[in-house]
FIBARO-842410 format. One record per residue (C-alpha): x, y, z; residue in one letter. Coordinates in steps of 0.5 Angstrom, whole numbers, plus 2048, in hexadecimal, padded with zeros to 3 digits. Example, Ala and Ser with C-alpha at 12.3 -4.5 7.8 and 13.67 -1.06 7.14 Angstrom:
<atoms>
8197F7810A
81B7FE80ES
</atoms>
This chain:
<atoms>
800800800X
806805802X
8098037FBX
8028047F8X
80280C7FBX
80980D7F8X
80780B7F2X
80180F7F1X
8048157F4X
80B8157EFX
8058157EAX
80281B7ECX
80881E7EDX
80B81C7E6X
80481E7E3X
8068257E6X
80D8267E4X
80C8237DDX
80B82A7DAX
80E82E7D5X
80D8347D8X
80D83B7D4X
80B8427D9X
80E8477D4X
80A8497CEX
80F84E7CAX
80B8547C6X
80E8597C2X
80D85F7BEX
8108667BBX
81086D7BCX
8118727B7X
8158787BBX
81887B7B3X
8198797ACX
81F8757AEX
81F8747B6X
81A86F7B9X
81986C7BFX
8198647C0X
8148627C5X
81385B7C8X
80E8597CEX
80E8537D3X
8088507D5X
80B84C7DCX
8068477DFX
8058487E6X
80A8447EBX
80F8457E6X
81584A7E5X
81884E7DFX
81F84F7E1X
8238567DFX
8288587DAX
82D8597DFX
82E8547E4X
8358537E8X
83A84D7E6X
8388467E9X
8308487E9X
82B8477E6X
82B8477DEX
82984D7DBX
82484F7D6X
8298527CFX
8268547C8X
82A8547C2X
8288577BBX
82A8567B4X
82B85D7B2X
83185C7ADX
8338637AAX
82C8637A9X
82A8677B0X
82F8687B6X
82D8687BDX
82C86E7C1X
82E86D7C9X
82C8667CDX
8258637CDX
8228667D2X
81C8647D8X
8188647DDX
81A8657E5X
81785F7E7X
81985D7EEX
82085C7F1X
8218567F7X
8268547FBX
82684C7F8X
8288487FFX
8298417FAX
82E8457F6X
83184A7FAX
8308517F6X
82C8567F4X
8278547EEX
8228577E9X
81C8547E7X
8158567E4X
80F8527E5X
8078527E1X
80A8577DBX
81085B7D9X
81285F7D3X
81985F7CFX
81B8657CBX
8218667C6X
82286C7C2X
82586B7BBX
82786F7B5X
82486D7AEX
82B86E7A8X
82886B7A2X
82086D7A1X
81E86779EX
8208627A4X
8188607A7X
81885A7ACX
81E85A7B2X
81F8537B5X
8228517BCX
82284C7C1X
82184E7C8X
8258487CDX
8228487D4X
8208447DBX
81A8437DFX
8198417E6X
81383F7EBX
81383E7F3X
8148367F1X
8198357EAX
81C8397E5X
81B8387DDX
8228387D9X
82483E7D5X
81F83E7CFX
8218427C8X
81B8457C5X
81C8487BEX
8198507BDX
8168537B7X
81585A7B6X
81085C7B1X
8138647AFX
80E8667AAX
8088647AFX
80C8697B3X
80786D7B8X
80A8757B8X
80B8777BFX
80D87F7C1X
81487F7C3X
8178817C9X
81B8877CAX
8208857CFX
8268837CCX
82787E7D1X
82187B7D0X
82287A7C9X
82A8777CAX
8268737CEX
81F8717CFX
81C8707D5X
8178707D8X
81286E7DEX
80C86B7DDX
8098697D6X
80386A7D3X
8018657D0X
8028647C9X
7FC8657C4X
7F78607C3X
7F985F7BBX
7FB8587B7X
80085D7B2X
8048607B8X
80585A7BCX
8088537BBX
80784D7C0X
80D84A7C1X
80D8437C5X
81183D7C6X
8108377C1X
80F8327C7X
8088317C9X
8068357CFX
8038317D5X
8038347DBX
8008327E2X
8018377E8X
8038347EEX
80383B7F1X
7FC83C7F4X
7FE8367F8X
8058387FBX
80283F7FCX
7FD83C7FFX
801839804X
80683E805X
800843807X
7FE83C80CX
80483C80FX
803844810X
7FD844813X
80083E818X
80584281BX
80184881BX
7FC845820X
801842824X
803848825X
7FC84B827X
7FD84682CX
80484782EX
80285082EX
7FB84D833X
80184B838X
804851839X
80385583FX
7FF85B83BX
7FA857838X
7F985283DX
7F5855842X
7F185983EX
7ED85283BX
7EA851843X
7E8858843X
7E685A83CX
7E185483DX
7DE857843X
7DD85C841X
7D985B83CX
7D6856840X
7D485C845X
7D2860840X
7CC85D83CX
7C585B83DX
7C685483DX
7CB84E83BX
7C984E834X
7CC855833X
7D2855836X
7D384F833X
7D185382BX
7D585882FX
7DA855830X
7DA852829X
7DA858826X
7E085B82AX
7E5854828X
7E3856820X
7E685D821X
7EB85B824X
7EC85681DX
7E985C818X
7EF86181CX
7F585C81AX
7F385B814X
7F2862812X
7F9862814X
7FC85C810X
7F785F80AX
7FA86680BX
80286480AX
80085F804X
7FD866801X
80286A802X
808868801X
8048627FDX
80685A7FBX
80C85A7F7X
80F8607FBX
80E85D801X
8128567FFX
81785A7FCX
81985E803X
819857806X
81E855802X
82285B802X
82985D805X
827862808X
82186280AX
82385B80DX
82885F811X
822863814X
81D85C815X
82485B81AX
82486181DX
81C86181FX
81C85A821X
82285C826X
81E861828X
81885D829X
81C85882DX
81E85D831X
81885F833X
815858834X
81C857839X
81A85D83EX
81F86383BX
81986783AX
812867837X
80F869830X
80A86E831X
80487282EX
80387A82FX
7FF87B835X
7FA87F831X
7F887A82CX
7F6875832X
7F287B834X
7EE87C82DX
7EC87582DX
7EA875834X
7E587B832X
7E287782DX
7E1870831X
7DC875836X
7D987582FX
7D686F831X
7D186A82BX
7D5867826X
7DA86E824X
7DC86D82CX
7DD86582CX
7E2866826X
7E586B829X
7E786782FX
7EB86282BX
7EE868828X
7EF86A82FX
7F2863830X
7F686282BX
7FA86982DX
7FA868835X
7FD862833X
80286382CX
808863831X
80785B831X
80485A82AX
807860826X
80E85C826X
80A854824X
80685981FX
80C85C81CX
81085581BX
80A852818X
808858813X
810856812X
81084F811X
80A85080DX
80D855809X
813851806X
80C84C803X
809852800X
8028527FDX
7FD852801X
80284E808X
80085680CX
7F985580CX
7F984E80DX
7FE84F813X
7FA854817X
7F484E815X
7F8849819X
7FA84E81FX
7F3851820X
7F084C820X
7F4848826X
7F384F82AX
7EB850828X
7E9849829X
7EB849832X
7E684E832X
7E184C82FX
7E2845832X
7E2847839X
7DC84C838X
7D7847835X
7DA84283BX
7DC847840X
7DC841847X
7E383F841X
7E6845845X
7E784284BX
7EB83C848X
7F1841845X
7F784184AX
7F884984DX
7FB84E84BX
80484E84EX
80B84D84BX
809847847X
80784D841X
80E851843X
811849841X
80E84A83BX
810850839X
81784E839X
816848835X
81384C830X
819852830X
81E84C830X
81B84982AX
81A850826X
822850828X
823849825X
81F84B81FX
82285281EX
82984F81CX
82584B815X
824852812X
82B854813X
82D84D811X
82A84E80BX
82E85580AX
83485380BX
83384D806X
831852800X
837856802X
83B851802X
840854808X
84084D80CX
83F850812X
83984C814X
83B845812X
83783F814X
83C83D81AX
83B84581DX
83384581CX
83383D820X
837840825X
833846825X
82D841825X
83083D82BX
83184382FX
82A84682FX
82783F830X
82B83D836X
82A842839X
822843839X
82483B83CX
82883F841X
823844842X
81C83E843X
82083B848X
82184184CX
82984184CX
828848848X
82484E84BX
821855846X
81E85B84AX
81785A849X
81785384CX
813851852X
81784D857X
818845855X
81784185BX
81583B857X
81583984FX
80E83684DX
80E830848X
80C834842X
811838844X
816832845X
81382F83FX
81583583AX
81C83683EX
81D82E83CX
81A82F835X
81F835833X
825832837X
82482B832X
82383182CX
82983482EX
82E82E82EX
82A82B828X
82D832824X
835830827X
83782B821X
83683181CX
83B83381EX
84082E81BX
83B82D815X
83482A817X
82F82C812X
82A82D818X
82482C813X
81F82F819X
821836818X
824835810X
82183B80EX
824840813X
82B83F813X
83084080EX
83083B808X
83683580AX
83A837805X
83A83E807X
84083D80EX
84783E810X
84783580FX
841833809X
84382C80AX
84282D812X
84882F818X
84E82A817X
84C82880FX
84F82A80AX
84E827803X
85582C7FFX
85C82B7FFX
85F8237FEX
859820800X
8558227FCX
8598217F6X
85B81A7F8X
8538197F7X
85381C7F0X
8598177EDX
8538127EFX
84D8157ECX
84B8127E5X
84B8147DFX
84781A7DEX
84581A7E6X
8468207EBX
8448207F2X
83E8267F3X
83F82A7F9X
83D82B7FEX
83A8247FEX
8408217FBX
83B81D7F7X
83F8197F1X
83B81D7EBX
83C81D7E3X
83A8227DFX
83B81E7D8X
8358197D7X
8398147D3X
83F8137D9X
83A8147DDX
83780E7DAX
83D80A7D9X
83E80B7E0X
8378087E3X
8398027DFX
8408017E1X
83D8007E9X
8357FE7E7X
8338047EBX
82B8077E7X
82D80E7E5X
82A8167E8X
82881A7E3X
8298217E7X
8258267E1X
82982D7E4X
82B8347E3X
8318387E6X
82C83E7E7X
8268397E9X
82483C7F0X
8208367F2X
8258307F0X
82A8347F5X
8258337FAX
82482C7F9X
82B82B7FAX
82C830801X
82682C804X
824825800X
82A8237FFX
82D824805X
82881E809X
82D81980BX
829814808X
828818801X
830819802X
831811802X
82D8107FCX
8308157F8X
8378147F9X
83680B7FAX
8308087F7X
83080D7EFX
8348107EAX
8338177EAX
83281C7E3X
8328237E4X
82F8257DDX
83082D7DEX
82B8307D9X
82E8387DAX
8358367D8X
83683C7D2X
83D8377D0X
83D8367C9X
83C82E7C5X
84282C7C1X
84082D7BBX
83F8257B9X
8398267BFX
83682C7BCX
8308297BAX
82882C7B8X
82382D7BDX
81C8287BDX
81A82C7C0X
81B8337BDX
81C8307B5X
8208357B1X
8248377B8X
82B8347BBX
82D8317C1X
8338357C3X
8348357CAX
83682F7CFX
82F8317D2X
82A8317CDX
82D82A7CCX
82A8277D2X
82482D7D2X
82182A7CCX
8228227CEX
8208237D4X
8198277D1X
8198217CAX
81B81B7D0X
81681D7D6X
8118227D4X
8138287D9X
81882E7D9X
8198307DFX
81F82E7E5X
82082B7EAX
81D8247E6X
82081E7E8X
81E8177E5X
8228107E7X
82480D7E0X
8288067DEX
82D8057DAX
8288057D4X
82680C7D6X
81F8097D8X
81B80C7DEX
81B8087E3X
81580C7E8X
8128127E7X
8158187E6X
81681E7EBX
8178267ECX
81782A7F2X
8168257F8X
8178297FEX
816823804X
81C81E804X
81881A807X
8148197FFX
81A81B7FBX
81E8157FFX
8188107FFX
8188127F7X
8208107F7X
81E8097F9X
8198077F5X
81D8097EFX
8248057F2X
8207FF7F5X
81C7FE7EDX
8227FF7E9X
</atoms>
């Protein structure tokens, strides 16, 4: 039965892979400027989830989108081709600053017409799309542009602009079949959209964490004790049961529709991609660490966060308004009385949710008011539920220590991600894990009373909640001490810096340079290297790689790749490293690394043309395995692996991005073990 369920879901899955994906529809046109000057224009339709990236990408990034024309001495290009702003980020995975477009973009190049009787300019344009889960390889797409469909444009007076046209936001170009040429690639396009479901959990995830935090923001000292006392007073102040109970309901929605404002309000100013592009900013991820450090402060008892005075005083007056304009304006009163406690667990929610963008506020503030509002509501439709609720004391000051040394530890992820966009190594993963150990160890300190703050009541004793929690942070703690010499911490893999990102990749006292490691390079064979950091036996040629499996009987991997593919490093950071994944691959396989990116040139003897685009040339070592990975498996995008044997036969199914290990090793033996 288990075998059966792996089976059926290699199949789904197989089904979901096996696409030739197509996001990027090319459209051009012309403007006319002169009788000589004309600009040519091309207009990129992205599908959502997938992006475009720019022209200028720094060396090792990503592969960048490039046009060429065929002008001859017919025409001559008159500066760079120009384009849209688009949106900048701090890319974690490739440890640079990196731009892209999603949904549409626009291209211009500026050329001059020598010989009057040239109508139709050609070009290619090379590029590379990439979604949260794969990477497609780099795509060739022929341009034509028509010169006497041509559409006459006022030209701009400004010398530089006409050197050099740019612009900001595109207006969309005429509706009209003669001023516009669809271009699209040959291959048939198919596109099933995972995205909906993978932002469906990462909203999930935030509305999860958010409501924990309501909860965590109800134990604290300034919202604690005004849940016993807001109840009964509304319980005193209406007619009967049933209206303090409707009372009481309405006070918990204001609460939600406060909150939500916010989440709404932050969205809307600053709106979803400015939002996502802060949060993986430098510089803003400097001012995230400043704020937390200030939010953990206050938490630890240096001094509280408060709202002017004058404030509360306004709000009060209109809570003496009573009926429904009253209840509202008690929970806002409640929100302000209590901001220094909330306002720091707000700011790091809209922070974290920030860096989802979309709509992650709004549904952050749905989580968190929702675990604020529901006590009330609660208590007041079953107020005899009061006297079951433990008094108020310095338990409540406890948790808000908790709190401050939690905002501290996390204070450090955004400085972390700083320091590896910067590249200055000075937040390297030993340093954070050490950081790590000594805020943790310390809270353990703190909950079993060796280490004292100001505002702490007298410890006589430590409960069993106390005690436990103390056990759990201490079991933490020691748990985080083999990261130090290289221990991949998998709980908390997406806090730290990467592994190959340290003073000792390889682990403290494991080096893998100098003699030892050329002794192990006189022994690999023919074709073979050791991949790094894993030191996995890979092949990059598919015939050695053949030759190889054949030598020792082992099924061979087909690893689909990319040099720029994002997801495939992620894989190879996080699913590899599975001790259990790591043995197979490097005992139980023979593994062929096929990078579809690789720009170097064929042999002559191999240039070959293309079955899939009839007329064209393979010319680089990439479109070869791009193109019989799409003609072989029915799919272009990375990572794709599929276990093969020695005739070149699938053995199961194969899979893409597989971020469990626990399926990515289950679907590893099922293709040993059938071989």
């Amino acid at each position: 039965m288990k075998n059966l369920i792996l089976i059926l879901a290699l199949a789904i899955g197989f089904n979901a892979y096996s696409q030739i994906y197509d996001p990027v529809d090319w459209e051009t046109s012309v403007e006319k400027i002169s009788e000589t000057d004309y600009i040519l224009v091309v207009n990129a339709t992205i599908e959502k989830g997938w992006h475009l990236y720019s022209q200028n990408v720094p060396e090792d990034g990503p592969i960048p989108t490039t046009f060429t024309f065929e002008t001859k001495d017919s025409a001559e290009l008159i500066g760079a081709v120009s384009e849209e702003e688009g949106m900048t980020i701090d890319d974690p995975v490739f440890n640079m600053r990196i731009k892209f477009f999603d949904n549409k973009t626009a291209f211009k190049q500026r050329i001059k017409v020598l010989n009057q009787e040239l109508s139709i300019v050609k070009g290619e344009v090379e590029f590379m799309v990439c979604d949260d889960q794969r990477c497609l390889p780099p795509e060739y797409v022929d341009l034509e542009f028509d010169l006497t469909q041509a559409v006459s444009v006022v030209e701009n007076t400004d010398e530089a602009a006409v050197a050099t046209p740019t612009f900001g936001n595109i207006t969309e170009p005429k509706n009209d079949e003669s001023a516009s040429k669809t271009v699209s690639d040959d291959a048939d396009k198919s596109n099933v959209n995972s995205e909906t479901e993978t932002e469906s959990k990462g909203l999930f995830g935030i509305f999860f964490i958010a409501f924990l935090s309501g909860f965590a923001a109800l134990l604290t000292p300034c919202v604690f004790p005004m849940i016993p006392m807001t109840v009964s007073f509304f319980t005193k102040q209406s007619k009967n049961k049933a209206k303090g109970v409707q009372n009481a309901i309405i006070y918990g929605i204001s609460i939600i529709v406060i909150y939500l404002v916010l989440g709404i309000a932050v969205t809307a100013i600053f709106g979803a991609d400015a939002l996502n592009a802060m949060a993986t900013n430098v510089w803003f991820n400097l001012i995230f660490f400043v704020l937390l450090i200030v939010f953990a402060l206050s938490f630890l008892g240096a001094f509280e966060i408060v709202l002017p005075n004058k404030w509360l005083n306004k709000v009060d007056k209109q809570a003496d308004r009573g009926g429904l304009i009253g209840i509202f304006f008690m929970a806002l009163a409640l929100a302000l009385v209590s901001f220094s406690c909330t306002g720091p667990i707000v700011g790091t929610l809209l922070v974290e949710a920030a860096s989802k963008g979309g709509i992650a506020p709004i549904v952050g503030m749905l989580g968190f008011s929702l675990a604020i509002a529901l006590p009330f509501a609660l208590f007041a439709a079953f107020p005899g539920w009061l006297n079951s609720l433990p008094k108020s004391g310095g338990w409540l000051n406890t948790v808000k220590v908790v709190l401050g040394f939690l905002e501290l530890a996390l204070a450090f992820k955004f400085l972390s991600q700083a320091d590896l966009v910067l590249q200055l190594h000075i937040l390297e993963r030993e340093v954070f894990i050490a950081i790590w150990i000594a805020i943790f160890g310390t809270l353990a300190l703190y909950l079993f009373g060796k280490i004292q703050l100001p505002h702490d009541s007298p410890l006589t004793h430590i409960s069993v909640g106390r005690l436990s929690l103390g056990l759990i942070v201490l079991t933490f703690t020691i748990y985080l001490i083999p990261g130090l010499w290289g221990a991949p911490l998998k709980i908390i893999s997406a806090f730290p810096p990467p592994l190959d990102y340290s003073e000792s990749p390889y682990g403290v006292g494991n080096s893998k340079t100098g003699g030892g490691s050329a002794a192990v390079q006189e022994e690999l064979p023919d074709g073979g290297h050791l991949l790094a950091p894993h030191q996995i036996l890979a092949f990059n040629d598919y015939d050695k790689g053949v030759a190889y499996a054949k030598k020792v009987n082992k099924p061979i991997m087909l690893d689909f790749t990319g040099w720029a593919c994002v997801n495939c490093r992620k894989m190879e950071q996080n699913v590899w490293v599975d001790d259990r994944v790591l043995s197979v691959l490097k005992n139980d396989i023979v593994l062929i690394s096929l990078y579809v990116d690789d720009k170097r040139k064929l042999e002559d003897d191999e240039i070959v043309e293309s079955q899939l685009r009839p007329g064209k040339q393979l010319k680089y070592i990439g479109q070869k395995w791009s193109e019989f990975q799409t003609i072989k498996f029915k799919t272009n995008t990375q990572p794709f692996y599929a276990i093969i044997d020695h005739e070149g036969e699938t053995i199961n199914e194969p899979v893409g991005f597989m971020f469990d290990a626990d399926e990515y090793h289950a679907w590893l033996q099922d293709g040993v073990s059938k071989f």
